[in-house]
The first five atom37 places (N, CA, C, CB, O) and aatype in JSON, in Angstrom:
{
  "aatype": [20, 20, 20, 20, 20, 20, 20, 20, 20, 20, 20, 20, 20, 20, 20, 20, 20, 20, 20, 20, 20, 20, 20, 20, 20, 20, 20, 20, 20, 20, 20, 20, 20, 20, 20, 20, 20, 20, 20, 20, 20, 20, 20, 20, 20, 20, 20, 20, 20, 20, 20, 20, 20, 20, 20, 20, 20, 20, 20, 20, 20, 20, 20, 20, 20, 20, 20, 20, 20, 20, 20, 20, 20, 20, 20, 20, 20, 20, 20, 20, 20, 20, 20, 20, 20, 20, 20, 20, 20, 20, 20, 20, 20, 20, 20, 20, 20, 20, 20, 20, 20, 20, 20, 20, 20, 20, 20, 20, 20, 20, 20, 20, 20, 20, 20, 20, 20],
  "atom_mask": [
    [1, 1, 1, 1, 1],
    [1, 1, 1, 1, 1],
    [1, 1, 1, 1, 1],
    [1, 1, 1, 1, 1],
    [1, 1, 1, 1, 1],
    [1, 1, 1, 1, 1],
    [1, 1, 1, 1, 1],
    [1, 1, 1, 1, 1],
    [1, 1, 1, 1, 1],
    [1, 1, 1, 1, 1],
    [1, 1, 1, 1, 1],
    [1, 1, 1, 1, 1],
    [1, 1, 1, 1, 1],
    [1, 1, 1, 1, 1],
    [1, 1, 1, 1, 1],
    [1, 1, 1, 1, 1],
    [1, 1, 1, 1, 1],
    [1, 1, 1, 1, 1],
    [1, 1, 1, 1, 1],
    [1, 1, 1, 1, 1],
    [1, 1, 1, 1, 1],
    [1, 1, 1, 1, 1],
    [1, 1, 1, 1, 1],
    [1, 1, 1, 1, 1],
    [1, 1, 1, 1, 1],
    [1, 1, 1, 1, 1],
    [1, 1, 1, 1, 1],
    [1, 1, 1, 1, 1],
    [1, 1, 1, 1, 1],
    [1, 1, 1, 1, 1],
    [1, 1, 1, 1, 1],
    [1, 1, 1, 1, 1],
    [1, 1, 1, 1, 1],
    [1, 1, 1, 1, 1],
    [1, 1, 1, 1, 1],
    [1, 1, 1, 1, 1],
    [1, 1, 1, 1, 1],
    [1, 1, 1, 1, 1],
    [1, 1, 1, 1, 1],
    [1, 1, 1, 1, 1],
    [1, 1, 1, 1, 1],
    [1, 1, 1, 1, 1],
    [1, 1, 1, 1, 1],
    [1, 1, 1, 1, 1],
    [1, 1, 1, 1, 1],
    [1, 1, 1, 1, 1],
    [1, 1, 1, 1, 1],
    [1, 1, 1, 1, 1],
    [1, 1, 1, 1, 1],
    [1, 1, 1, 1, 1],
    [1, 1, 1, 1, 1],
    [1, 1, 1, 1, 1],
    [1, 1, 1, 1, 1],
    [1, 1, 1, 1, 1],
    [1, 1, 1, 1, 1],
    [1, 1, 1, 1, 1],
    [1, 1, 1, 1, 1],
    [1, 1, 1, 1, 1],
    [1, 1, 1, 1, 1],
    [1, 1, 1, 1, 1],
    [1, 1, 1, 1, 1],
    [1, 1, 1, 1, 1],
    [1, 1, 1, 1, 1],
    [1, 1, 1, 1, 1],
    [1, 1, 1, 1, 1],
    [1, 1, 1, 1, 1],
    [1, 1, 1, 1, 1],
    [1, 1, 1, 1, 1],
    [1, 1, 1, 1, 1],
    [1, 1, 1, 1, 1],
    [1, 1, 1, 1, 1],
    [1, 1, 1, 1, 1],
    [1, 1, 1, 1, 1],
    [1, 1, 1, 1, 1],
    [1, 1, 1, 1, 1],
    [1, 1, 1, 1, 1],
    [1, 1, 1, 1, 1],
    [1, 1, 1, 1, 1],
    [1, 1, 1, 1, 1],
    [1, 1, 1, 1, 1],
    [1, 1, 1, 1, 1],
    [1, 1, 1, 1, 1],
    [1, 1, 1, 1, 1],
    [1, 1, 1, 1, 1],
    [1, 1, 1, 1, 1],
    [1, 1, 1, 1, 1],
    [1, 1, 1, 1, 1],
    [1, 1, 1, 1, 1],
    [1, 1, 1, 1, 1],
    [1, 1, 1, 1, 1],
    [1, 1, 1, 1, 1],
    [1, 1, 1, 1, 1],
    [1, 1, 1, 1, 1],
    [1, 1, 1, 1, 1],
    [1, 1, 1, 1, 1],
    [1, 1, 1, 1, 1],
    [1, 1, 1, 1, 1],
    [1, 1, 1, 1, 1],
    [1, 1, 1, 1, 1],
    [1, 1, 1, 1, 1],
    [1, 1, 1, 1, 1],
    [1, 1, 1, 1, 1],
    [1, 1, 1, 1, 1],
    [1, 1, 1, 1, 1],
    [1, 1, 1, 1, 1],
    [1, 1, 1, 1, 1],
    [1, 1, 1, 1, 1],
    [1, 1, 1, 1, 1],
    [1, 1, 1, 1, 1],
    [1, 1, 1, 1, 1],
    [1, 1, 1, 1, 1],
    [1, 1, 1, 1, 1],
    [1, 1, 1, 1, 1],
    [1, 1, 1, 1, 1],
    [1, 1, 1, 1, 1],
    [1, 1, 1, 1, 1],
    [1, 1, 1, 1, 1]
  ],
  "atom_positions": [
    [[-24.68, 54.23, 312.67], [-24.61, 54.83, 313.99], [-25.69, 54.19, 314.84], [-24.78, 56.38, 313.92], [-26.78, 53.84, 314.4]],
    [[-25.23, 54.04, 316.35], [-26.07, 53.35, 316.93], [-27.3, 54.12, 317.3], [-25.48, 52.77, 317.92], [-27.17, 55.34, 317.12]],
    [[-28.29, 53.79, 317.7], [-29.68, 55.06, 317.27], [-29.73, 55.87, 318.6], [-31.63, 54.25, 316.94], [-30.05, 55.36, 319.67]],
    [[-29.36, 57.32, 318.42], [-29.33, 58.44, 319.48], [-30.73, 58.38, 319.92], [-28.86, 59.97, 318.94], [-31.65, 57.63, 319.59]],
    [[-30.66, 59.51, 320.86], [-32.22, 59.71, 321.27], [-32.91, 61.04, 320.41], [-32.31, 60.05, 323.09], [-32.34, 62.12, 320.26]],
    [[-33.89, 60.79, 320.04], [-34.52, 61.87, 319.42], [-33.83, 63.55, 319.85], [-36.13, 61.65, 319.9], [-33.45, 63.73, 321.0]],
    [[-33.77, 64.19, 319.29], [-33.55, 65.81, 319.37], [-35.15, 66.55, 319.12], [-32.29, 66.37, 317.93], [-35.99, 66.55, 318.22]],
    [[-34.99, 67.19, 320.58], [-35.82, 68.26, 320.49], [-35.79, 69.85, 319.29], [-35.64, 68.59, 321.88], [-34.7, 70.19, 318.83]],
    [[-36.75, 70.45, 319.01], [-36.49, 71.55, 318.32], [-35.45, 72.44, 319.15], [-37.79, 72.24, 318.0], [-34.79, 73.22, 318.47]],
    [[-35.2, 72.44, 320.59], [-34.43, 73.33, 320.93], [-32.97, 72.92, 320.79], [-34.8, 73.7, 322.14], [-31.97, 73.57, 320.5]],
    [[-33.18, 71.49, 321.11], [-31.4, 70.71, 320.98], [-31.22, 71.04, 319.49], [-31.19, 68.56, 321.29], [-30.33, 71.86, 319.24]],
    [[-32.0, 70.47, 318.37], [-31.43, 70.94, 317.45], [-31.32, 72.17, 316.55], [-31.56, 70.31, 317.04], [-30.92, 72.21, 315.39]],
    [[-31.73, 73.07, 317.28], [-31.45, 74.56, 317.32], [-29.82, 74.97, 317.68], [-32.47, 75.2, 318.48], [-29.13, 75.8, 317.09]],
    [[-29.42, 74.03, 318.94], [-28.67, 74.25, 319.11], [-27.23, 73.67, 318.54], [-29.01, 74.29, 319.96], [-26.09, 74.12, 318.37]],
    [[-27.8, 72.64, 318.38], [-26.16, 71.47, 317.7], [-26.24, 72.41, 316.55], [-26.34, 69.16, 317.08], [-25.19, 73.05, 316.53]],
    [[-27.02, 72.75, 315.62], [-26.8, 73.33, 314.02], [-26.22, 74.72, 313.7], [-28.18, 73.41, 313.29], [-25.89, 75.3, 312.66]],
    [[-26.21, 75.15, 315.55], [-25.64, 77.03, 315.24], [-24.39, 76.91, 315.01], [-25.73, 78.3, 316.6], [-23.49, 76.07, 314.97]],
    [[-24.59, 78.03, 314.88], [-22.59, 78.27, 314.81], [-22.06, 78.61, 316.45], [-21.99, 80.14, 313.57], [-22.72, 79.27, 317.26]],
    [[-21.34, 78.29, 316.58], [-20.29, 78.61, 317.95], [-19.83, 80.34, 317.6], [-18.49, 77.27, 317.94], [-19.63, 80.96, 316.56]],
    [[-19.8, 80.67, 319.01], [-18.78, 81.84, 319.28], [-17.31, 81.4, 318.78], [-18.73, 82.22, 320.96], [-16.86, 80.31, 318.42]],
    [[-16.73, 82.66, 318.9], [-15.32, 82.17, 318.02], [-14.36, 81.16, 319.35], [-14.13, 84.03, 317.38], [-13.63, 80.17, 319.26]],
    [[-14.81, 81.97, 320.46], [-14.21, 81.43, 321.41], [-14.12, 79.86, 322.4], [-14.48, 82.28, 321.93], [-13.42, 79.39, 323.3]],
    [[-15.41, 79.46, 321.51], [-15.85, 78.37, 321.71], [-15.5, 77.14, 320.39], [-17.28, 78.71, 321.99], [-16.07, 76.07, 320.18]],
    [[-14.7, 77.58, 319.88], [-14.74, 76.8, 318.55], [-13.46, 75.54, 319.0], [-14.28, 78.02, 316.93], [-12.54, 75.61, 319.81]],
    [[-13.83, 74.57, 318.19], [-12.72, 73.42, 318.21], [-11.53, 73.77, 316.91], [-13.6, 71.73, 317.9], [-11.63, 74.26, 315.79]],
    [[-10.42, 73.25, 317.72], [-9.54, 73.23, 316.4], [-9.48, 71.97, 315.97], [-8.1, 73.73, 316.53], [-9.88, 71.04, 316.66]],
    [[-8.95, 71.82, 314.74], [-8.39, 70.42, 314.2], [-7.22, 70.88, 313.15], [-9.7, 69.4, 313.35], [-7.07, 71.95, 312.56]],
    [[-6.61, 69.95, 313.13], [-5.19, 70.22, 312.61], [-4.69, 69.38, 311.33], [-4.21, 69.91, 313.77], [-4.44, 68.18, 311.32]],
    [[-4.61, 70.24, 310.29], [-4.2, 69.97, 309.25], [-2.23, 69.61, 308.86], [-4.89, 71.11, 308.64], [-1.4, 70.33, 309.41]],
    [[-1.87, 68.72, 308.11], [-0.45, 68.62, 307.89], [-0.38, 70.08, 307.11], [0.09, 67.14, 306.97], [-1.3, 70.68, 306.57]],
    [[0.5, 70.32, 307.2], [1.04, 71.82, 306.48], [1.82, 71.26, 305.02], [2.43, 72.86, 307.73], [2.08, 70.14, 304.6]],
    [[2.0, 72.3, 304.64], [2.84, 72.08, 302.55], [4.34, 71.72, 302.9], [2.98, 74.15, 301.16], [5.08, 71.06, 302.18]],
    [[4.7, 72.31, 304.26], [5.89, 71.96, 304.56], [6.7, 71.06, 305.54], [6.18, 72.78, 304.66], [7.85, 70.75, 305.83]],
    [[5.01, 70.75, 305.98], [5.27, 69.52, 307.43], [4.44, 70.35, 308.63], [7.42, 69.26, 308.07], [3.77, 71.39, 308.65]],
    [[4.74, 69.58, 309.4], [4.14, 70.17, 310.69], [2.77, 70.32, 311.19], [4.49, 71.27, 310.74], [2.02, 69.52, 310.64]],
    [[2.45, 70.75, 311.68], [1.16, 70.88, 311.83], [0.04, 72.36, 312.0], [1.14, 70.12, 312.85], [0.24, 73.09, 312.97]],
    [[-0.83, 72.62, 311.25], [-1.52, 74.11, 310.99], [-3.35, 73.84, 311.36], [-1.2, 74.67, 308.94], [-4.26, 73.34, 310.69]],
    [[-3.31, 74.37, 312.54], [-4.59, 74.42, 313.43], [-5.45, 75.33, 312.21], [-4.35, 75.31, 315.26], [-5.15, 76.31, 311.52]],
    [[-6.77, 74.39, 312.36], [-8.0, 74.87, 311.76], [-9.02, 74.9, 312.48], [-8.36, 74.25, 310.76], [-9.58, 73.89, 312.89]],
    [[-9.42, 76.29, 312.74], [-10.75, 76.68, 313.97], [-11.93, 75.99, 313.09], [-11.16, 78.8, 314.33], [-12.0, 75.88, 311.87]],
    [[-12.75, 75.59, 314.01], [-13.73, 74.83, 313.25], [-15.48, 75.72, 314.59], [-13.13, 72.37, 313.37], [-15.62, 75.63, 315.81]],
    [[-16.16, 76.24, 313.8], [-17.51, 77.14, 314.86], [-18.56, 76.54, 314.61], [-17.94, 78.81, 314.59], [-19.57, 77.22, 314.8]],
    [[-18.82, 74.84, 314.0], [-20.28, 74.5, 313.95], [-19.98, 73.07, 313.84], [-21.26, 75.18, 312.7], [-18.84, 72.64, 313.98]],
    [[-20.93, 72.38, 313.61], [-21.18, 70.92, 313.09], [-20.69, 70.71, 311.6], [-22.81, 70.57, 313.16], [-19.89, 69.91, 311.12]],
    [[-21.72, 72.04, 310.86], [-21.6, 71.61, 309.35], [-20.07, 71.94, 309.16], [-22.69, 72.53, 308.18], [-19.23, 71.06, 308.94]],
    [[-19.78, 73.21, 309.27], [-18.39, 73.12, 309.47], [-17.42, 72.19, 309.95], [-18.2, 73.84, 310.02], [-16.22, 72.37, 309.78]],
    [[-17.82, 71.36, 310.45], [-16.79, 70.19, 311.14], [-16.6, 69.24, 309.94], [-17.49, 69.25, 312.62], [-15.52, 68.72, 309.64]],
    [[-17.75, 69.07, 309.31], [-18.09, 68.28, 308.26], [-18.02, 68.45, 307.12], [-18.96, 68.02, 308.29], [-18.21, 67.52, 306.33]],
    [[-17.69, 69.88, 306.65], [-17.05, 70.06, 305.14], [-15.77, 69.87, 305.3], [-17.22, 71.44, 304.4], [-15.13, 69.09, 304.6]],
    [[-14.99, 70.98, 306.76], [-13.43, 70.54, 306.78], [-12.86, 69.42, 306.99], [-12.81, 71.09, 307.56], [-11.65, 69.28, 306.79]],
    [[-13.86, 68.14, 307.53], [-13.01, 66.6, 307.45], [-13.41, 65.92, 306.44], [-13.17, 65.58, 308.64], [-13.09, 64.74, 306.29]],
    [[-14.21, 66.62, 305.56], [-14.84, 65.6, 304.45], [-13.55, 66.3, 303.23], [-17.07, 65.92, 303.97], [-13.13, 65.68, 302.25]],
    [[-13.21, 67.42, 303.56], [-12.38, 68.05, 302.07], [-11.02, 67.5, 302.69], [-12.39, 70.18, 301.65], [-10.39, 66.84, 301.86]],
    [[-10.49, 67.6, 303.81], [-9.36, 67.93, 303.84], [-8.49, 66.71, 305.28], [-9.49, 69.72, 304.06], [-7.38, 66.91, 305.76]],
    [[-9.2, 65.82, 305.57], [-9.0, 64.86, 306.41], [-7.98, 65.47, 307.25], [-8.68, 63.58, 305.79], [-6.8, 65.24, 306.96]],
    [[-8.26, 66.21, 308.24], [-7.44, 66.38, 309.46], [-7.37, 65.57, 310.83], [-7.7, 67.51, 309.81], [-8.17, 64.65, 310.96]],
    [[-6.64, 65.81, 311.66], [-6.17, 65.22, 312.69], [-7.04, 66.1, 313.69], [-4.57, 65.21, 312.78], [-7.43, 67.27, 313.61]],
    [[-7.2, 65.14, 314.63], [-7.82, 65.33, 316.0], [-8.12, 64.63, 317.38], [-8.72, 65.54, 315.75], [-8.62, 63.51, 317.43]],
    [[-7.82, 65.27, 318.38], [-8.16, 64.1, 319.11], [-9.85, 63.72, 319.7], [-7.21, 64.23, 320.28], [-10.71, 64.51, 320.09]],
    [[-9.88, 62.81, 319.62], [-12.05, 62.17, 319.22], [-12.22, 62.44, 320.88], [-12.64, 59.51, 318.5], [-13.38, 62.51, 321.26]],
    [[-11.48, 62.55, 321.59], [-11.9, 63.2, 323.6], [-12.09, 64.97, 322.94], [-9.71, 62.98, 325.46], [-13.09, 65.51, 322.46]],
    [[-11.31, 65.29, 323.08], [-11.62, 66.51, 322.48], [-13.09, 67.06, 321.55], [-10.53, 66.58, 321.71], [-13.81, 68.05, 321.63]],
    [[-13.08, 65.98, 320.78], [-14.09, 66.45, 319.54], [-15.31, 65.92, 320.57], [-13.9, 65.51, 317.63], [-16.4, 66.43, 320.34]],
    [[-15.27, 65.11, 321.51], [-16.67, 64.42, 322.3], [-16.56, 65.92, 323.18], [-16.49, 62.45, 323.44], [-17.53, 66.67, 323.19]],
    [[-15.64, 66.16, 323.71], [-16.03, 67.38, 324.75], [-16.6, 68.28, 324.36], [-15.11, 68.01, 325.36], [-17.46, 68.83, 325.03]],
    [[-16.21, 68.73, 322.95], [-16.95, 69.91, 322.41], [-18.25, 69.88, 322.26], [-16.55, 70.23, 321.27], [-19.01, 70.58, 322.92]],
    [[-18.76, 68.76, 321.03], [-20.32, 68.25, 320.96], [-20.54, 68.25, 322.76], [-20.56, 66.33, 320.01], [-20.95, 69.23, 323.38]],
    [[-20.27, 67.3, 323.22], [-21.31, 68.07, 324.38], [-21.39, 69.26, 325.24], [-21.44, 67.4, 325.26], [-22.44, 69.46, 325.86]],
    [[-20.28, 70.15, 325.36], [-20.02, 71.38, 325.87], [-20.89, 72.16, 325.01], [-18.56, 71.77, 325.87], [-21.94, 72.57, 325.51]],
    [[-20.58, 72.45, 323.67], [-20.64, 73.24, 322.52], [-21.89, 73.39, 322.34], [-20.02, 72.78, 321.4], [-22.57, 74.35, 322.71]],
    [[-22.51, 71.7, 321.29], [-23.67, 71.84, 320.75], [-24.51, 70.68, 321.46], [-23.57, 71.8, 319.21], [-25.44, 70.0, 321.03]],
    [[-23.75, 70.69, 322.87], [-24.95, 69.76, 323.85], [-25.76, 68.69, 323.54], [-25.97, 70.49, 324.25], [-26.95, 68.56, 323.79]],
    [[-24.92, 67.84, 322.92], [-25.63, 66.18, 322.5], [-24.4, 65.27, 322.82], [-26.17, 65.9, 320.52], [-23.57, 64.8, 322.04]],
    [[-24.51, 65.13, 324.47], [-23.82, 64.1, 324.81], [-24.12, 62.69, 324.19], [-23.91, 64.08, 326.07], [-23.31, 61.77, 324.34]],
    [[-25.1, 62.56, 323.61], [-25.68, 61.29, 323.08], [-24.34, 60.93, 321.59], [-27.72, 61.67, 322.47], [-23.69, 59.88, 321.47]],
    [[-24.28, 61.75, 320.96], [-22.96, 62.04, 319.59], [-21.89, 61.69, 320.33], [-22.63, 63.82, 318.85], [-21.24, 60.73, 319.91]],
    [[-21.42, 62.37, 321.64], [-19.88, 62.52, 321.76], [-19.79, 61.37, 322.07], [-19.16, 63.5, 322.7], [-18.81, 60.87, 321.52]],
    [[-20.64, 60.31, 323.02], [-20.68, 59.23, 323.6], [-20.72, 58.24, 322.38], [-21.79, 59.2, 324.59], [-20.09, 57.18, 322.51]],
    [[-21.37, 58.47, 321.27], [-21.02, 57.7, 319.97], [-19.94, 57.34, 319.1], [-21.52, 58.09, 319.3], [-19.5, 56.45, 318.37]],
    [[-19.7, 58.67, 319.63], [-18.13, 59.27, 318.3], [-16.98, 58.46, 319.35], [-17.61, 61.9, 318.11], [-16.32, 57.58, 318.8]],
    [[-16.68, 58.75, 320.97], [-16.05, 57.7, 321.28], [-16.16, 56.29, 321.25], [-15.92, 57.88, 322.05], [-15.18, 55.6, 321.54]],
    [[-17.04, 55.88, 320.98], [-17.24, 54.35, 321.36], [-16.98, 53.81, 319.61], [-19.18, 53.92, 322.23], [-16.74, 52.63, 319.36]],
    [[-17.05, 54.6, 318.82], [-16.86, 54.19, 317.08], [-15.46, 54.47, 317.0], [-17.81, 55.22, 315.76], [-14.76, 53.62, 316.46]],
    [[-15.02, 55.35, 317.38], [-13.33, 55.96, 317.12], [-12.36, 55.09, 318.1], [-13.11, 57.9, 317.64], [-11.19, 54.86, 317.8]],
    [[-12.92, 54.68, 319.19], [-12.1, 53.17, 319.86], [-11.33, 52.94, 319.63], [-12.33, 52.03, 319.8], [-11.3, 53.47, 318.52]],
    [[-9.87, 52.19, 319.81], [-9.16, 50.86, 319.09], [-8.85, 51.78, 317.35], [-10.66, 49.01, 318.99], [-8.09, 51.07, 316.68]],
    [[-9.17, 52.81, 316.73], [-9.43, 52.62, 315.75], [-8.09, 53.78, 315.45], [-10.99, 52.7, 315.39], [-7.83, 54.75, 316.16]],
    [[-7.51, 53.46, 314.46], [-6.03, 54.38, 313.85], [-6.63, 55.83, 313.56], [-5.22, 53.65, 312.08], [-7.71, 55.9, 312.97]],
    [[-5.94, 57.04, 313.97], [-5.87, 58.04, 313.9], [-6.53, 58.36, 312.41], [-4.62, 58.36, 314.27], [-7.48, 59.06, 312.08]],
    [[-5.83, 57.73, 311.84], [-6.38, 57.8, 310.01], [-7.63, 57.68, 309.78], [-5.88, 56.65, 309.0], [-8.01, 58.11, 308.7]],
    [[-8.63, 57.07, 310.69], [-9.66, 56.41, 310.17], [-10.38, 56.99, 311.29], [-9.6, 54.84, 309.9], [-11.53, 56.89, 310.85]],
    [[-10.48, 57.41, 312.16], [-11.33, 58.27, 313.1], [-11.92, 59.64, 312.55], [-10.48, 58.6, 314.32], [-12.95, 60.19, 312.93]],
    [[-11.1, 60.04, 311.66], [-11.91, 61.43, 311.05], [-12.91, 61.18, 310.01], [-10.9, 62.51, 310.35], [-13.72, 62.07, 309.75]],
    [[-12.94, 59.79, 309.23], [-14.05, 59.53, 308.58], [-15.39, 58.86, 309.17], [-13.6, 58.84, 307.67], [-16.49, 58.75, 308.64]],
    [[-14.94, 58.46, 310.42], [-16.29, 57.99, 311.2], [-17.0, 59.02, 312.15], [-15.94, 56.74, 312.13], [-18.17, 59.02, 312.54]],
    [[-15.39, 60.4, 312.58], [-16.69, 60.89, 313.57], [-17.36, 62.19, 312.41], [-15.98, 61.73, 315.56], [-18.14, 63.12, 312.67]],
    [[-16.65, 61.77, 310.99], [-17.83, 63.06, 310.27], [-18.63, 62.49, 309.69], [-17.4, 64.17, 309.19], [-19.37, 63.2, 309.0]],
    [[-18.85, 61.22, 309.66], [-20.04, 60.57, 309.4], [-21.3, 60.75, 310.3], [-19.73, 59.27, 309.37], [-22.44, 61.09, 309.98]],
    [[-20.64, 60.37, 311.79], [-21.77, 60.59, 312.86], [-22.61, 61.82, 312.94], [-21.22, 60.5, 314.13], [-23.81, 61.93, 313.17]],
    [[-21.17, 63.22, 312.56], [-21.85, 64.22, 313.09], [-22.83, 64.7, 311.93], [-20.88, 65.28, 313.62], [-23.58, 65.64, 312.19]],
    [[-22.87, 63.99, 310.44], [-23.28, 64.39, 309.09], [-24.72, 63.94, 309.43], [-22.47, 63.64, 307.71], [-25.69, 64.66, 309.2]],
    [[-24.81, 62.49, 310.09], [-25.83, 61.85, 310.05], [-26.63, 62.8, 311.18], [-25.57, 60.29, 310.28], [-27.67, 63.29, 310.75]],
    [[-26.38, 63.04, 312.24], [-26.85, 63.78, 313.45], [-27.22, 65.19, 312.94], [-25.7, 63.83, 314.64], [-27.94, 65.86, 313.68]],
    [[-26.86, 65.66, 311.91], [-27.26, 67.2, 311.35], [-28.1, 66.85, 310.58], [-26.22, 68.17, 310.62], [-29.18, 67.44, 310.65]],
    [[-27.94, 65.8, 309.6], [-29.53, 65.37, 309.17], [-30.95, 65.28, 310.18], [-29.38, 63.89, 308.64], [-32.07, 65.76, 310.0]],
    [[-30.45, 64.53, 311.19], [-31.61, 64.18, 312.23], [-32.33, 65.72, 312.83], [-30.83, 63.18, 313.68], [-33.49, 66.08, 313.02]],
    [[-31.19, 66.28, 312.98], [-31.6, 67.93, 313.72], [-32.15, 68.88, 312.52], [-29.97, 68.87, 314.48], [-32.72, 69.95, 312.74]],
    [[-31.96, 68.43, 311.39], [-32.71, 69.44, 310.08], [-34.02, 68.61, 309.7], [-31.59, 69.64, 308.4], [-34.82, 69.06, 308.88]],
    [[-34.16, 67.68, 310.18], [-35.6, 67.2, 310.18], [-36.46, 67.23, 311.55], [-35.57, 65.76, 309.69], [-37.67, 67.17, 311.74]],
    [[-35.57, 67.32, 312.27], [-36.52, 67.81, 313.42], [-37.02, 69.32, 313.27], [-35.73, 67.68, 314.84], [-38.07, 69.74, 313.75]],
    [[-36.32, 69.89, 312.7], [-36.67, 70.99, 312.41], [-37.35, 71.38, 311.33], [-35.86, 71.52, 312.47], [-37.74, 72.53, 311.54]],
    [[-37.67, 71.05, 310.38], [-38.09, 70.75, 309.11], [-39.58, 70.39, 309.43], [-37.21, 69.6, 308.37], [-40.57, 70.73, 308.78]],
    [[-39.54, 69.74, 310.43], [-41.04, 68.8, 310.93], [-41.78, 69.68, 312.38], [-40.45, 66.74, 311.62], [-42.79, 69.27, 312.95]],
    [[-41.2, 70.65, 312.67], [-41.65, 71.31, 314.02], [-42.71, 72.31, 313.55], [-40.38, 72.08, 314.91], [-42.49, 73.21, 312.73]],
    [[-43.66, 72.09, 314.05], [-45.05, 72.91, 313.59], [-45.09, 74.03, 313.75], [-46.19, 72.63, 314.12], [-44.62, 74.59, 314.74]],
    [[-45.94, 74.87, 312.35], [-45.83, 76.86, 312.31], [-46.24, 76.95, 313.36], [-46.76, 78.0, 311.24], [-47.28, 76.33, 313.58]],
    [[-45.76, 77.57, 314.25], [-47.23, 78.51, 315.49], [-48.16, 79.43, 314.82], [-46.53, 79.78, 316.83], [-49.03, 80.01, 315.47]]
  ]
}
């Protein structure tokens, strides 16, 4: 990933919460019988167990609007489009849960590293 800008303790307070329900992204799984079966997704890590177990469909404008609406790191969504590019539907869900895996690392060490008061 190309190198974001540092996260504050408050940004990454915020990318790591969970979303309201109402705020959540879907992504869409093939169904047992075809078709297609929406999966609410309310966080980062959550974004990142359900495309790491179960490779769903999504569209990467969508998934950029959320990160920056949602968990406010336009710096990610602006990543996740510019990597997901040109690139087959198939293969966009393993790069933007890479980004967002790597970016929850960065925000649990910013946090990890933010001094007791």
């Amino acid at each position: 990933m190309a190198e974001l800008a540092a996260m504050t303790p408050e940004m990454a307070e915020r990318f790591l919460a969970e979303q309201p329900y109402p705020d959540r992204i879907h992504v869409s799984l093939v169904g047992k019988h075809g078709g297609f079966q929406p999966v609410p997704v309310l966080s980062a890590a959550e974004f990142v167990k359900v495309t790491t177990g179960l490779n769903p469909v999504f569209a990467s404008d969508a998934l950029a609007k959320w990160v920056t609406g949602q968990l406010g790191d336009s710096a990610l969504a602006e990543a996740i489009l510019a990597e997901c590019a040109d690139k087959p539907l198939f293969e966009q869900t393993a790069i933007a849960s890479g980004l967002v895996a790597e970016r929850i690392a960065q925000a649990e060490s910013v946090l990890e590293t933010e001094p007791a008061l």
